[in-house]
C-alpha positions in Angstrom: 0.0 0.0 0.0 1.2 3.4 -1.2 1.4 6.4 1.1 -0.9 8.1 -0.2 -3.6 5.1 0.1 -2.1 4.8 3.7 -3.2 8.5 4.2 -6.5 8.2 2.4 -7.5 5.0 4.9 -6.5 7.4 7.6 -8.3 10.5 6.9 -11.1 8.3 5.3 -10.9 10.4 1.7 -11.6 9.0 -1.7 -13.0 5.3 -1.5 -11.3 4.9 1.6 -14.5 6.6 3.3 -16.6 3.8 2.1 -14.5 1.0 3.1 -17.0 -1.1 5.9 -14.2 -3.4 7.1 -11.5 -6.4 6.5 -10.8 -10.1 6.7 -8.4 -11.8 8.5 -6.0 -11.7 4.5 -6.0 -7.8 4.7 -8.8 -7.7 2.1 -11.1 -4.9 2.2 -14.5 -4.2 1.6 -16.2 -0.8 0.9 -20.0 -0.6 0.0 -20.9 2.5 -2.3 -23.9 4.5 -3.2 -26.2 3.6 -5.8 -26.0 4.9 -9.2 -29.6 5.6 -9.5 -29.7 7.6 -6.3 -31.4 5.1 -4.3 -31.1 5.3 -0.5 -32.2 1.7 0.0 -29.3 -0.2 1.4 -30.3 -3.0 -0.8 -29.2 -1.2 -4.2 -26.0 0.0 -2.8 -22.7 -1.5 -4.1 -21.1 -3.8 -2.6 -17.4 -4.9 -4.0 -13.4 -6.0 -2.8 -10.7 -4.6 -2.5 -7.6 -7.5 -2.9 -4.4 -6.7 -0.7 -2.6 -8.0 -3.4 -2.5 -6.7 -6.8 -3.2 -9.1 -9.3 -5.2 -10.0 -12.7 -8.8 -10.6 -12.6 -8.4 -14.1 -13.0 -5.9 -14.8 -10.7 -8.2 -14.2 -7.7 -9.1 -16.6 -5.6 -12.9 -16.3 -5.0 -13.0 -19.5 -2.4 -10.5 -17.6 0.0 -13.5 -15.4 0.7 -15.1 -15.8 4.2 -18.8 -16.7 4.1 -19.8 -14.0 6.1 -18.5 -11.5 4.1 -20.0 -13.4 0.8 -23.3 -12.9 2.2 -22.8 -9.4 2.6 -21.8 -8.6 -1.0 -24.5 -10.5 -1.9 -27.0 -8.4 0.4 -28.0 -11.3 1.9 -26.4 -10.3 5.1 -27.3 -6.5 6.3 -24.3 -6.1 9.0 -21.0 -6.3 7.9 -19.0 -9.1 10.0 -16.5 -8.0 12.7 -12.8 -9.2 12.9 -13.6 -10.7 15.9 -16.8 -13.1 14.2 -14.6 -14.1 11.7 -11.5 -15.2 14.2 -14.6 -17.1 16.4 -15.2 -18.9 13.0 -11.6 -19.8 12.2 -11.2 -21.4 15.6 -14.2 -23.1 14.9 -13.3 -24.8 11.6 -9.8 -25.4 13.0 -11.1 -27.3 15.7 -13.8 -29.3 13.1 -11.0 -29.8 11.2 -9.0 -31.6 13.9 -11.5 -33.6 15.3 -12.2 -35.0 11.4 -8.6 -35.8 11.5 -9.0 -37.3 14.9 -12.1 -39.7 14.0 -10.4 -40.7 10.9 -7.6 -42.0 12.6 -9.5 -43.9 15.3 -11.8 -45.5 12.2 -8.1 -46.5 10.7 -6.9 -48.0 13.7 -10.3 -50.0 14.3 -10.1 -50.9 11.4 -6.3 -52.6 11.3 -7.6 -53.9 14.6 -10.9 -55.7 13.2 -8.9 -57.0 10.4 -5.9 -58.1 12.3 -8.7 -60.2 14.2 -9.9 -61.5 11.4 -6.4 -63.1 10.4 -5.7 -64.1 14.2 -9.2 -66.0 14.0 -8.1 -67.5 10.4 -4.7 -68.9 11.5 -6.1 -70.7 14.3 -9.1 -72.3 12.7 -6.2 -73.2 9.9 -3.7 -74.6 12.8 -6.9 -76.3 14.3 -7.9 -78.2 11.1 -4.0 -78.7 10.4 -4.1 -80.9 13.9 -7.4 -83.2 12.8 -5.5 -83.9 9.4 -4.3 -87.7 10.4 -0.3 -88.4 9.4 0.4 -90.1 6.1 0.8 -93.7 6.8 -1.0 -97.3 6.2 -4.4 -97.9 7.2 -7.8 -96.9 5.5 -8.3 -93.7 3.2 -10.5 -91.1 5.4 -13.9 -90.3 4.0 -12.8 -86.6 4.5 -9.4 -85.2 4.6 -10.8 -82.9 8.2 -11.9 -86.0 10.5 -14.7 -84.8 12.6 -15.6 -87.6 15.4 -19.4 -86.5 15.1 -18.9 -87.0 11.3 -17.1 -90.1 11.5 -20.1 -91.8 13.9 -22.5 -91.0 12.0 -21.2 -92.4 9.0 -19.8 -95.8 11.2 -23.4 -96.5 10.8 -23.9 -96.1 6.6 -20.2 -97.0 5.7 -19.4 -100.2 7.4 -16.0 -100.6 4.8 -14.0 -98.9 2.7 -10.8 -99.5 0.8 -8.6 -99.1 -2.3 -9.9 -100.2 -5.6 -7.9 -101.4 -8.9 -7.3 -98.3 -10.4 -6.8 -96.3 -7.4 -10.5 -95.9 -7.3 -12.5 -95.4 -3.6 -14.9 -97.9 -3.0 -17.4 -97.8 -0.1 -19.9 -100.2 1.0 -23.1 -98.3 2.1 -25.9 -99.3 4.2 -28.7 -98.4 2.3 -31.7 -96.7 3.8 -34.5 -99.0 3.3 -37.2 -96.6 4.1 -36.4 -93.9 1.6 -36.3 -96.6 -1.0 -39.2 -98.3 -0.2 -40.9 -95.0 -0.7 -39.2 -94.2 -3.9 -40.7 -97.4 -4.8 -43.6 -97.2 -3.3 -44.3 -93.8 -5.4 -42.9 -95.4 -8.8 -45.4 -98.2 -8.2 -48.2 -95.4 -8.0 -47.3 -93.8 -11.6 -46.9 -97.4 -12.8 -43.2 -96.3 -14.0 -41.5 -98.8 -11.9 -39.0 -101.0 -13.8 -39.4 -105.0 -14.4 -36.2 -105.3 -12.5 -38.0 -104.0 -9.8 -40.7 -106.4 -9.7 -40.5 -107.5 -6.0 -41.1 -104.0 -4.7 -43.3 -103.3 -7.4 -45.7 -106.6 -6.0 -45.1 -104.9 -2.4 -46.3 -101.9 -3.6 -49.1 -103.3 -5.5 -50.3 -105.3 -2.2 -50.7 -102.0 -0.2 -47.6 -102.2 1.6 -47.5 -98.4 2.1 -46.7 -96.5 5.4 -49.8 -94.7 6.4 -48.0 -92.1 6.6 -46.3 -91.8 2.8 -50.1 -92.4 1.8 -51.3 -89.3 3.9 -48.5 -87.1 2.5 -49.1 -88.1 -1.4 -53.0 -87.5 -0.8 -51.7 -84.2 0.5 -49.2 -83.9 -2.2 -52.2 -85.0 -4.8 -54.7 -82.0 -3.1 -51.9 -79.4 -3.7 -51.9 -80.6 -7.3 -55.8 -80.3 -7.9 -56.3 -77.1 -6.5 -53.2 -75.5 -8.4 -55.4 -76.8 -10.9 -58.6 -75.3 -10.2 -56.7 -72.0 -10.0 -55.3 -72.3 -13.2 -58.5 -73.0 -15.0 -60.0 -70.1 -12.8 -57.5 -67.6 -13.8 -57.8 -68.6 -17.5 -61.8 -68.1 -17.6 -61.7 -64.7 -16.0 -58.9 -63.7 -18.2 -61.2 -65.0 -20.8 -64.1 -62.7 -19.6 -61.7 -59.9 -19.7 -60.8 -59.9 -23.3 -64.9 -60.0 -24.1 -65.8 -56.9 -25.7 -68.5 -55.1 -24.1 -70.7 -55.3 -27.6 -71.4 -59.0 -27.7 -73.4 -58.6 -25.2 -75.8 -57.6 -27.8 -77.6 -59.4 -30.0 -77.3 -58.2 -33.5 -80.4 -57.5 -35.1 -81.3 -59.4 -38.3 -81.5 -57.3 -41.7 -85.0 -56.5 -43.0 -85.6 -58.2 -46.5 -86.5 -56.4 -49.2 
């Protein structure tokens, strides 16, 4: 600033009288009559003065507080104070830290969950490494993870197991009779029941059904019939729909001449 703007700001001559107050940059603000000779304060006109001297352009608007945007817009009657706009400064200083601060503490939970994670990985790995049997002789396991449950329940269903030619598994199951007698039972039904079959298929033919396999295919039966009842429902009123209101009507015959 120039000595002679120095003086002007000090006796409050030239725009310097008009100049309503600064920023925390140095920047200042003046607010000037109307051109029209108004005296509303809403026609007046409001503009900055940069501290620095530089091209239009090279301006940045953003460094602007809000406060004092409002009030070159007119949207704000009172021109902010130096001591409003230090207040807000603090204010967004201290936002801006404790951003910074929650951002750090979501990073660190964050490490933490997932270092968790891994901890809980390993030792489910280390804990199936341990039920994986030595190589050695003796039978090929079922699974490769021997579970005791697992392996009583299927003491029951697999009686033997060994090495085929070929190196091929081979397993001797226990069947389940009951799910194949009603496999069978249901074949024999449709009549689609094979003639190598024939045994079960006389069984089945003799009534030898579980009262309760016949309760749940008379169920199974109902289900069908009313799907089909709906079905042929929704395919009459759909019918009814696409009627046009006019044959209703019965057309009347053509006089003869």
């Amino acid at each position: 600033m120039s000595l002679f703007q120095r003086l002007a700001k000090t006796l409050r001559i030239g725009n310097a009288k008009y100049i309503v107050g600064q920023d925390l940059a140095g920047n200042s603000y003046l607010e000037l009559p109307s051109l029209s000779g108004s005296l509303d304060p809403r026609h007046t006109r409001r503009s900055i003065q940069w501290k620095e001297k530089k091209e239009m352009g090279d301006y940045d608007q953003r460094s602007i507080p809000v406060q004092w945007v409002m009030w070159l817009r007119h949207t704000r009657r009172e021109a902010p104070s130096i001591e409003e706009l230090v207040k807000d400064r603090e204010r967004i200083l201290l936002t801006q830290a404790n951003a910074a601060k929650l951002a750090l503490e979501d990073k660190e939970r964050r490490e933490r969950e997932q270092q968790a994670r891994l901890e809980a990985h390993n030792e489910a790995k280390d804990r199936a490494q341990k039920l994986v049997p030595s190589s050695g002789g003796g039978p090929v396991p079922t699974s490769t993870v021997v579970d005791e449950n697992v392996e009583q329940q299927a003491e029951t269903r697999v009686p033997q197991q060994e090495q085929g030619a070929g190196g091929v598994l081979q397993q001797e199951r226990t069947p389940d009779q009951d799910v194949w007698a009603a496999s069978r039972a249901r074949l024999a039904a449709k009549g689609q029941l094979s003639s190598t079959d024939s045994a079960a298929a006389s069984d089945a033919e003799q009534g030898q059904v579980s009262a309760e396999l016949q309760q749940a295919m008379d169920r199974r039966a109902a289900r069908r019939a009313g799907r089909n009842d709906q079905d042929a429902e929704r395919e009459r009123a759909r019918r009814e729909m696409t009627k046009s209101p006019l044959d209703a009507f019965v057309p009347m015959p053509k006089a003869r001449r």
